[in-house]
C-alpha positions as CSV (number, residue, x, y, z in Angstrom):
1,X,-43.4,-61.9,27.9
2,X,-40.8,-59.5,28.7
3,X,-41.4,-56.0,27.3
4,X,-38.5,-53.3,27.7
5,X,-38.2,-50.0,27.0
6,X,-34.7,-48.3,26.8
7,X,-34.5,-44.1,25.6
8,X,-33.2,-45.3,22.3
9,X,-36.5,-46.6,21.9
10,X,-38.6,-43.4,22.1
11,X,-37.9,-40.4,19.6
12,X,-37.6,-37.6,22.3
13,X,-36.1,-37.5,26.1
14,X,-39.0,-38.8,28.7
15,X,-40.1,-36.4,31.1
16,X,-43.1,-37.8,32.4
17,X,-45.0,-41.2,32.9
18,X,-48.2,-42.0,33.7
19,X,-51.1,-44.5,33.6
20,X,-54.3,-43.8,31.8
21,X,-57.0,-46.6,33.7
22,X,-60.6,-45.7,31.8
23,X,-63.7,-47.1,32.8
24,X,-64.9,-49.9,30.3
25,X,-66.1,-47.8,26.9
26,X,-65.2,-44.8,28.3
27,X,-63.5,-42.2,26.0
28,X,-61.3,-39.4,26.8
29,X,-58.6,-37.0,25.3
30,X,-60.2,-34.5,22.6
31,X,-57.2,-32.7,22.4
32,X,-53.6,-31.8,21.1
33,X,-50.8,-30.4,22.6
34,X,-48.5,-27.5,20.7
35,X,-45.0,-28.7,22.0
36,X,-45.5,-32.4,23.5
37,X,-44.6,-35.7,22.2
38,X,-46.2,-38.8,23.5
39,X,-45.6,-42.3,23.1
40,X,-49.0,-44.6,24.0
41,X,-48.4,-48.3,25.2
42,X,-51.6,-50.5,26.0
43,X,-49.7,-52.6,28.5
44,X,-52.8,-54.6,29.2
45,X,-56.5,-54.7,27.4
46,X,-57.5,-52.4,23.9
47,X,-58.6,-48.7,23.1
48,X,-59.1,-47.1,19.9
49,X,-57.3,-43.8,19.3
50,X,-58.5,-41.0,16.1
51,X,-55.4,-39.1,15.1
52,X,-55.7,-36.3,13.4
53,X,-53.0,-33.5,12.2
54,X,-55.6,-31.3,10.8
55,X,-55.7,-32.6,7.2
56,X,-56.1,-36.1,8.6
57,X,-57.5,-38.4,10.8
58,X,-56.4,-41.8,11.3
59,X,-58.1,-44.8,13.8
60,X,-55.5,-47.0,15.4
61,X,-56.0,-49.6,17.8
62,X,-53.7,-50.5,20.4
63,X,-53.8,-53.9,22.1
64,X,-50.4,-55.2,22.4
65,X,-47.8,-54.4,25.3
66,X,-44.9,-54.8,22.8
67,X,-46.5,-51.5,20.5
68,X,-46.7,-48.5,21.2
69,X,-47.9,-45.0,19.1
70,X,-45.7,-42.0,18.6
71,X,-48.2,-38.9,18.9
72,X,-46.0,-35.8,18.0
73,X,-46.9,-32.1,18.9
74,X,-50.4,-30.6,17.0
75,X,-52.1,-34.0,16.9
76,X,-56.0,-33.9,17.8
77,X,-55.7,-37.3,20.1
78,X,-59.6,-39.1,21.0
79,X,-59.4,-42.5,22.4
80,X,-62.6,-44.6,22.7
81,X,-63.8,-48.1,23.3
82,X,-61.4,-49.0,26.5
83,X,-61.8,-52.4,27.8
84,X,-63.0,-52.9,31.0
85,X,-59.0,-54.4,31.9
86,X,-57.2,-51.8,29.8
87,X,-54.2,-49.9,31.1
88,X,-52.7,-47.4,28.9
89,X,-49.1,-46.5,29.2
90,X,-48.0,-42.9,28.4
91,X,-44.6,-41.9,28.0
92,X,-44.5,-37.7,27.7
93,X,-41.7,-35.4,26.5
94,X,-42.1,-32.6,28.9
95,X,-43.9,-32.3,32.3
96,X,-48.0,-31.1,32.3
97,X,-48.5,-27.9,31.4
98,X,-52.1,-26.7,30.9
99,X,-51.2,-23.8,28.3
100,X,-50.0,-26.6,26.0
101,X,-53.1,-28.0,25.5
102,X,-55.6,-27.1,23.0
103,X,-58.7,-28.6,24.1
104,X,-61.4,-27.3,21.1
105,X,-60.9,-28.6,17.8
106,X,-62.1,-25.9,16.0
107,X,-59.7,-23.9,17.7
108,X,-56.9,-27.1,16.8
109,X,-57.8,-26.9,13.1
110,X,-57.6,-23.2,13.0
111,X,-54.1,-23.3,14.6
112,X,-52.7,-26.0,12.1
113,X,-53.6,-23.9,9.3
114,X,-52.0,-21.1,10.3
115,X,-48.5,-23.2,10.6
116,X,-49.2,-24.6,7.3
117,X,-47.5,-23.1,4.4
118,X,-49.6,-21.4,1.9
C-alpha cells in the first residue's frame, strides 16, 4: 500500500510533524489547543480518540494508514487504548507553543462558552 499525502490534502498549511509512539493501553492528550489544527493518521496499529467541542463529544477510532482526523482549534482531544504496535501520525498547523494549550477541561468548557453566542 502506497499512502500519500500532498497539502491539498490537509485543510490548513503544515508546520509541524511528529510521531505519537504510546505504550500499549496507554492514553494521553486531555487537552485542546485555542489556535491549532491537527490532522491524526494511525500509520500503523489503533487508538481511540474522545472529541469534544464543548457541547459534544464524539469517540473515533483510527486504524487505517489511508484516514486520517481533522481536529480543529478548541477541541478537548483524549486518546486511549493504543496498541502495543501503534504509531500515530500528526500533522500540526503551527509550531508548539505551550500558551496554546489548555490543559483542564473545566477551564476548556468554560472558554467555549464564552465564544459561543448567547
Amino acid at each position: 500500500m502506497l499512502v500519500s499525502i500532498e497539502a491539498k490534502d490537509v485543510p490548513f498549511p503544515i508546520n509541524r510533524v511528529y510521531y505519537i509512539l504510546a505504550a500499549e493501553g496507554a492514553s494521553r492528550g486531555f487537552h485542546a489547543h485555542r489556535r491549532l489544527d491537527q490532522l491524526m493518521i494511525c500509520v500503523k496499529g489503533s487508538c481511540r480518540l474522545i472529541v469534544d467541542d464543548g457541547r459534544e463529544r464524539r469517540e473515533v477510532t483510527l486504524d487505517r494508514p489511508d484516514r486520517g482526523l481533522h481536529i480543529g482549534r478548541m477541541q478537548w482531544r483524549e486518546m486511549h487504548d493504543f496498541t502495543a504496535d501503534s504509531v500515530v501520525l500528526v500533522l500540526a498547523s503551527a509550531p508548539h507553543d505551550e500558551a496554546d494549550y489548555i490543559r483542564d477541561y473545566e477551564s476548556f468548557l468554560a472558554e467555549t462558552r464564552a465564544q459561543s453566542p448567547a
